[in-house]
MOPAC internal coordinates of N, CA, C and O (Angstrom, degrees):
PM7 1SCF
backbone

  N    0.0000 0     0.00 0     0.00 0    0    0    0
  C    1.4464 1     0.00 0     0.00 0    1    0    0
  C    1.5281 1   109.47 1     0.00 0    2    1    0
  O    1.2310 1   122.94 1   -44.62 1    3    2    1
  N    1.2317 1   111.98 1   135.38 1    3    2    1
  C    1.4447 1   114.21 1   171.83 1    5    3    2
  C    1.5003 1   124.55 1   -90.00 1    6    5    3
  O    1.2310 1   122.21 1   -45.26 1    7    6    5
  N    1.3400 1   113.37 1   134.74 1    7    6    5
  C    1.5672 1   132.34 1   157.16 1    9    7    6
  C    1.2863 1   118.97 1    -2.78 1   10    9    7
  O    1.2310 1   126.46 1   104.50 1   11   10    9
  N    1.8942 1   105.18 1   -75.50 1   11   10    9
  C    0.9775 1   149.61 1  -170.14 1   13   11   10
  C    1.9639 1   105.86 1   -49.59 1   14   13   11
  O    1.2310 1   127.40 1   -57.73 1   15   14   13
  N    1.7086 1   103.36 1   122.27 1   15   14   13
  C    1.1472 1    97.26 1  -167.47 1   17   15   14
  C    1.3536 1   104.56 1  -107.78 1   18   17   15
  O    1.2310 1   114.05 1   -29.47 1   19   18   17
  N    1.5370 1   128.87 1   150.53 1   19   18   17
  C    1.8564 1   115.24 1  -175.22 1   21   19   18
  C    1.3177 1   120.87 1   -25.93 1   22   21   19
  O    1.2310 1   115.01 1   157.45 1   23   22   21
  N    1.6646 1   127.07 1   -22.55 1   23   22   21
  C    1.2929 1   124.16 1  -133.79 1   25   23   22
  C    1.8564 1    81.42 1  -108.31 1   26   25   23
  O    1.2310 1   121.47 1   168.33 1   27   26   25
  N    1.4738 1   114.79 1   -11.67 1   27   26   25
  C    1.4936 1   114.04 1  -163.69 1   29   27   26
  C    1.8371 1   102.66 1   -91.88 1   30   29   27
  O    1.2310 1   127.27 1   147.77 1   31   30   29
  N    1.4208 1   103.62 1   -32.23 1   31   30   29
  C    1.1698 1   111.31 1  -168.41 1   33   31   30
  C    1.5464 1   124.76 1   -64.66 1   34   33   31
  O    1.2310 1   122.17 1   -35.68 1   35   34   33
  N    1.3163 1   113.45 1   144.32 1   35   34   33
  C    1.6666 1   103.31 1  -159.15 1   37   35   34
  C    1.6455 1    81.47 1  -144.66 1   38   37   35
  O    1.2310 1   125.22 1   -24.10 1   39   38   37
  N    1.7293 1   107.57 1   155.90 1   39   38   37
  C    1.2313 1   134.15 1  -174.02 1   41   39   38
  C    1.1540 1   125.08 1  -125.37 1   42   41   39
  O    1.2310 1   118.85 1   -29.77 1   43   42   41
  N    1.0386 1   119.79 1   150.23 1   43   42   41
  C    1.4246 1   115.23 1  -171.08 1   45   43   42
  C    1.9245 1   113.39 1  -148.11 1   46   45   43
  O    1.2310 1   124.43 1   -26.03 1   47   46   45
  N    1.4246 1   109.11 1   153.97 1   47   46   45
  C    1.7092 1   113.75 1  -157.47 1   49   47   46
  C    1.6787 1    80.03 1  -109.00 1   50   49   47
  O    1.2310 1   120.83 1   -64.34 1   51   50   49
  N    1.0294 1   116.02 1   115.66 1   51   50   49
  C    1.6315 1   135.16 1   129.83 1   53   51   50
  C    1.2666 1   126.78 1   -27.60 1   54   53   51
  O    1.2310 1   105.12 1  -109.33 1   55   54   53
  N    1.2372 1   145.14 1    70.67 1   55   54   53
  C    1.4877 1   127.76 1  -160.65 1   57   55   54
  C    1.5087 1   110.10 1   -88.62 1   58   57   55
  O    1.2310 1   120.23 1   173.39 1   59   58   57
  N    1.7436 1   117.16 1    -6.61 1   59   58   57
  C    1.3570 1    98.10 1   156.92 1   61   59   58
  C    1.5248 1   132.56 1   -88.43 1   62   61   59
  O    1.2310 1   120.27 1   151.62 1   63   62   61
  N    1.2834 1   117.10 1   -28.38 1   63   62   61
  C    1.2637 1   129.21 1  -178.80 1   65   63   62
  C    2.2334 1   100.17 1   -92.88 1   66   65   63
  O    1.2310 1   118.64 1   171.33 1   67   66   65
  N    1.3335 1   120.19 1    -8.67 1   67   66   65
  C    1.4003 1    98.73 1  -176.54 1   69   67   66
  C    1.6164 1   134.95 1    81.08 1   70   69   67
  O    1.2310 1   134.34 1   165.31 1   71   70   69
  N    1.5188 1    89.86 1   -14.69 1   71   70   69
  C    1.8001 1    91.69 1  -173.90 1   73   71   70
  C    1.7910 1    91.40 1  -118.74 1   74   73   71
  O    1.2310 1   132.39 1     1.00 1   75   74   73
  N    1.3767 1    93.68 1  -179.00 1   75   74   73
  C    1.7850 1   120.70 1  -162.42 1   77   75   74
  C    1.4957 1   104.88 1  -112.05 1   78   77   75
  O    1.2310 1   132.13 1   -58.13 1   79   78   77
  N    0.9247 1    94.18 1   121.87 1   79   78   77
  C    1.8608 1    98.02 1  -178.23 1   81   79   78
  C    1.2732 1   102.92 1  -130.27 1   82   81   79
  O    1.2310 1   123.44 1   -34.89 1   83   82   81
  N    1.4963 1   111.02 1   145.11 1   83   82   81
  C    1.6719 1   116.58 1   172.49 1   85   83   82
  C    1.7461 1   119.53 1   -85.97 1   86   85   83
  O    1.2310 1   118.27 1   -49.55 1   87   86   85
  N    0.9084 1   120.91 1   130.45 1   87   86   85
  C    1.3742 1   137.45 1  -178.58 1   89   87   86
  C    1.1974 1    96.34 1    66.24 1   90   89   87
  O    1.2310 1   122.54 1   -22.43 1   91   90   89
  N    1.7685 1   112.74 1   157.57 1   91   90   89
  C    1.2657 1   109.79 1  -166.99 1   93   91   90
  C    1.2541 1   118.22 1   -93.69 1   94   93   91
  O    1.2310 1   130.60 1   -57.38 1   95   94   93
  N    1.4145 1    97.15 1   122.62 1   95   94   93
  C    1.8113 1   118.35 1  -154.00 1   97   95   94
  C    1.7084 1    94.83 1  -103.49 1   98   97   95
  O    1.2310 1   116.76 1   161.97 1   99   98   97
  N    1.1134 1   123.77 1   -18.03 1   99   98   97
  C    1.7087 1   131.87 1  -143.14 1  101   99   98
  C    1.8616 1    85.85 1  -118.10 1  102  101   99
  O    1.2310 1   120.68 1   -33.93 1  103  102  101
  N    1.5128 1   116.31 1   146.07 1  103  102  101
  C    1.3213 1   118.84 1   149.14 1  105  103  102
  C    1.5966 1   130.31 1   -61.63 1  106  105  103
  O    1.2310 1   120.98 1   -69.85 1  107  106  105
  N    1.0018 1   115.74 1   110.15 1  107  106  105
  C    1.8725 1   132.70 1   179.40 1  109  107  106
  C    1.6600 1    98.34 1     1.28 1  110  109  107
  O    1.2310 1   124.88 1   124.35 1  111  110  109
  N    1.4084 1   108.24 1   -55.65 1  111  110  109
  C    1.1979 1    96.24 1   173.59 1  113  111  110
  C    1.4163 1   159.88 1   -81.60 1  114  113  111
  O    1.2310 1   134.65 1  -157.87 1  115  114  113
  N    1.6028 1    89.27 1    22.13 1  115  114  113
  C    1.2405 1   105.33 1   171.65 1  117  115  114
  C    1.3797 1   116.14 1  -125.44 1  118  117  115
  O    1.2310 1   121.88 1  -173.75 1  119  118  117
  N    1.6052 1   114.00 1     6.25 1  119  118  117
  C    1.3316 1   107.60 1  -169.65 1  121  119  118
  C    1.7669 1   105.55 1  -126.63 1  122  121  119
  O    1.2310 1   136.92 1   -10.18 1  123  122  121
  N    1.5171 1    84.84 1   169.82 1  123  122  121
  C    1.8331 1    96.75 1  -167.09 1  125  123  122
  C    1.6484 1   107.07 1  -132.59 1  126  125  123
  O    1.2310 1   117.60 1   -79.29 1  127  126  125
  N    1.4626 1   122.17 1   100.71 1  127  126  125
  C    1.4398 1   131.35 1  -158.95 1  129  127  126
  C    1.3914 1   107.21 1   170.19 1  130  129  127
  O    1.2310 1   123.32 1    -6.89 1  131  130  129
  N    1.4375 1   111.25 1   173.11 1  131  130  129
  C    1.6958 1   113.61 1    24.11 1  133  131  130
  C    1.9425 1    94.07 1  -100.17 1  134  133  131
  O    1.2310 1   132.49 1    -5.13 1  135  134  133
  N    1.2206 1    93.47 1   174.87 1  135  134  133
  C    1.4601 1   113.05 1  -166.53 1  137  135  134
  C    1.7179 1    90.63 1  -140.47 1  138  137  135
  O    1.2310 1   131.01 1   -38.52 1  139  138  137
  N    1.5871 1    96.37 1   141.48 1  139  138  137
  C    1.7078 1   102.93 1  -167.93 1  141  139  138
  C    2.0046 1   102.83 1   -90.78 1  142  141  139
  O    1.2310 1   127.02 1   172.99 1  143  142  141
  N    1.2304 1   104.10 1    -7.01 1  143  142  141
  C    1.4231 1    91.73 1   162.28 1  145  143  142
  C    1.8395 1   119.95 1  -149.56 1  146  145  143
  O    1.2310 1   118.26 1    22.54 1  147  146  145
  N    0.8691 1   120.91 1  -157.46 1  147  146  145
  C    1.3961 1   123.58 1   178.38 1  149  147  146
  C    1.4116 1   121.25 1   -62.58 1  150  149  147
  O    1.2310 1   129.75 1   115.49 1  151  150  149
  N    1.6227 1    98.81 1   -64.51 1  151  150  149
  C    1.1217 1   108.20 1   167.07 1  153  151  150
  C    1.0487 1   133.75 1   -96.38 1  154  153  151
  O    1.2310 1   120.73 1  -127.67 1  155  154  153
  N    1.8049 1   116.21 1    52.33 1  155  154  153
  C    1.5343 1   111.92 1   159.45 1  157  155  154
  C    1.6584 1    82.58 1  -132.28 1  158  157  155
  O    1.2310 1   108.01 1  -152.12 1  159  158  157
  N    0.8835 1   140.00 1    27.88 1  159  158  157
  C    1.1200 1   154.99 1   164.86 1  161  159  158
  C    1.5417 1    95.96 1   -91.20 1  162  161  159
  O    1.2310 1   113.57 1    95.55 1  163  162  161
  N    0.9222 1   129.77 1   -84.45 1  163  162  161
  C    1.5623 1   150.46 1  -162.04 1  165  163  162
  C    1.7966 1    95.26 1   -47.12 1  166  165  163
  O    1.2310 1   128.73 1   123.75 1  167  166  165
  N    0.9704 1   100.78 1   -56.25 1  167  166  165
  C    1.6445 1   102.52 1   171.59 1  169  167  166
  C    1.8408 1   130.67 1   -70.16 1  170  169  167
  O    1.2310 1   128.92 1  -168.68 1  171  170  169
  N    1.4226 1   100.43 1    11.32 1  171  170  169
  C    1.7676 1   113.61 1  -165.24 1  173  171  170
  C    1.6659 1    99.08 1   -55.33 1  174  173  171
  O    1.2310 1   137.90 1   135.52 1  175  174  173
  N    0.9827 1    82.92 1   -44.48 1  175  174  173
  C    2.0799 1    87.78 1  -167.71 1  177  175  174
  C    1.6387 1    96.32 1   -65.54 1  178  177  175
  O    1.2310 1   120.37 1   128.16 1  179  178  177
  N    1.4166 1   116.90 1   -51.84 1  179  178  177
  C    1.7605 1   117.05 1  -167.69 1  181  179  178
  C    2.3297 1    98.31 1   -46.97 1  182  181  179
  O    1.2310 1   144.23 1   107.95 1  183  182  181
  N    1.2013 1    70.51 1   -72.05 1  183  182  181
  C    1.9591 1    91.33 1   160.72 1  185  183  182
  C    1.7356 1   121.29 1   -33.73 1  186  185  183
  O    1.2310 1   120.30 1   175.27 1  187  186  185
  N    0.3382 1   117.03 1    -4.73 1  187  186  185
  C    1.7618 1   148.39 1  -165.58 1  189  187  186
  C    1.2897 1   104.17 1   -96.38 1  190  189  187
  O    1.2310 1   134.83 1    86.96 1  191  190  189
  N    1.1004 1    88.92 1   -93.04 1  191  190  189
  C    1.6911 1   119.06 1  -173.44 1  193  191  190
  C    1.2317 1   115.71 1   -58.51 1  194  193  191
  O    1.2310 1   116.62 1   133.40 1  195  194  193
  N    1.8302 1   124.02 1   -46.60 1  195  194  193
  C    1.2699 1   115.80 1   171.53 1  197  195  194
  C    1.8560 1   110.89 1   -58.80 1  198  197  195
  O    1.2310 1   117.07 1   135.97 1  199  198  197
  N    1.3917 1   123.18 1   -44.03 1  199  198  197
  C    1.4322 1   131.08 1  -173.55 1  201  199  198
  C    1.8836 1    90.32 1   -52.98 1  202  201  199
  O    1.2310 1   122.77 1    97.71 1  203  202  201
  N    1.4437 1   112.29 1   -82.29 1  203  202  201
  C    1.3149 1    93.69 1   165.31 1  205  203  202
  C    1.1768 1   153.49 1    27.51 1  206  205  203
  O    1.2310 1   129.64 1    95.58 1  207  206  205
  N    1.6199 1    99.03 1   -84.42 1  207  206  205
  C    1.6105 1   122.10 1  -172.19 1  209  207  206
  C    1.8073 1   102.56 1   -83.54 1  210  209  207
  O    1.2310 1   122.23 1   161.24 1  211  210  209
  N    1.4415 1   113.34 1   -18.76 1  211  210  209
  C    1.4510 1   109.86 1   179.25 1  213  211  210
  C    1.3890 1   112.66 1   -96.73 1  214  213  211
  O    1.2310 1   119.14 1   177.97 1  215  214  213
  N    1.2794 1   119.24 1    -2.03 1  215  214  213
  C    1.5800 1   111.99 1  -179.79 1  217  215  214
  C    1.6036 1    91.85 1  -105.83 1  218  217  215
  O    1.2310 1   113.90 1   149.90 1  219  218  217
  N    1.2487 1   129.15 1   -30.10 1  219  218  217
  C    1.3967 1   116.06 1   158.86 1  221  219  218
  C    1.2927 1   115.97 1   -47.55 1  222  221  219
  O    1.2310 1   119.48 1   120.48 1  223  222  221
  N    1.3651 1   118.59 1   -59.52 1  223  222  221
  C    1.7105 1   121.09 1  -173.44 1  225  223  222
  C    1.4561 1   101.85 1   -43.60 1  226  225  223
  O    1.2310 1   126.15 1   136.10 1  227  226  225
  N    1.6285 1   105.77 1   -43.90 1  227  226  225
  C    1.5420 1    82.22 1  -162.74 1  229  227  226
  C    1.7704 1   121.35 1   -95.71 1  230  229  227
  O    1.2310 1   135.30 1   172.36 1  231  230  229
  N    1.5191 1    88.00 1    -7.64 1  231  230  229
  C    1.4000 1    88.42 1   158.56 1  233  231  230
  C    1.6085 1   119.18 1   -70.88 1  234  233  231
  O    1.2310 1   120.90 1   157.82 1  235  234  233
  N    0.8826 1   115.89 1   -22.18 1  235  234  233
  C    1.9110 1   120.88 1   171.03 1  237  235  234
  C    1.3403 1    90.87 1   -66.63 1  238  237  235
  O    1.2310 1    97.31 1   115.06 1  239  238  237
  N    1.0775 1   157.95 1   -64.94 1  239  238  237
  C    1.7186 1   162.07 1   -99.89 1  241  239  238
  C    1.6261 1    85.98 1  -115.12 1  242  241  239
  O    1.2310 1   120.50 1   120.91 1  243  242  241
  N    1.5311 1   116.65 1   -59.09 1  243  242  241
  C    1.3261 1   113.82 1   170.37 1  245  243  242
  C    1.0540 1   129.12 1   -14.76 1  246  245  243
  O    1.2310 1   124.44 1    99.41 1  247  246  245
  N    1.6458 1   109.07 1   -80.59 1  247  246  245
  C    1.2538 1   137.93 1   164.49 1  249  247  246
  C    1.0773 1   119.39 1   -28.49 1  250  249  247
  O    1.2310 1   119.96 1   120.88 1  251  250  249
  N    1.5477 1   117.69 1   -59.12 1  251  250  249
  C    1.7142 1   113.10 1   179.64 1  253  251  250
  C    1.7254 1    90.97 1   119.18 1  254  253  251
  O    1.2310 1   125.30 1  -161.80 1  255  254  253
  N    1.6913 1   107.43 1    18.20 1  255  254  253
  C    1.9435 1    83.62 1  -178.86 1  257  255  254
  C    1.2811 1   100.30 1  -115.39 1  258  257  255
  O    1.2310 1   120.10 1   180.00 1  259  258  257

C-alpha cells in the first residue's frame, strides 16, 4: 500500500505513446507534467497549443504588428 494520498498524486501525458500515466513512468523525454489530475493530463497537448498561440500573439503585439 502506498503512502501517497490522492491529493499527492500527479499525472503525466506521454506524447509518444498518447495515453496518461500516473507518476512518471515514461522517460523525460517523452512526457508532459506533472498535471494534478487525470484529466488535465489528457488535455497537455490541447494546453500546449492554446499557451502557444498566446505567447505568439504577444510576441506579434511586441513587435508592433
Amino acid at each position: 500500500m502506498s503512502n501517497e494520498s490522492p491529493s499527492n498524486r500527479e499525472f503525466y501525458f506521454n506524447t509518444s505513446t498518447g495515453e496518461v500515466e500516473e507518476g512518471p513512468m515514461s522517460s523525460w523525454e517523452n512526457r508532459m507534467g506533472p498535471y494534478s489530475t487525470r484529466e488535465e493530463a489528457q488535455r497537455a497537448l490541447e494546453t500546449a497549443k492554446k499557451r502557444t498561440e498566446a505567447w505568439d500573439d504577444a510576441d506579434r503585439e511586441w513587435r508592433g504588428e
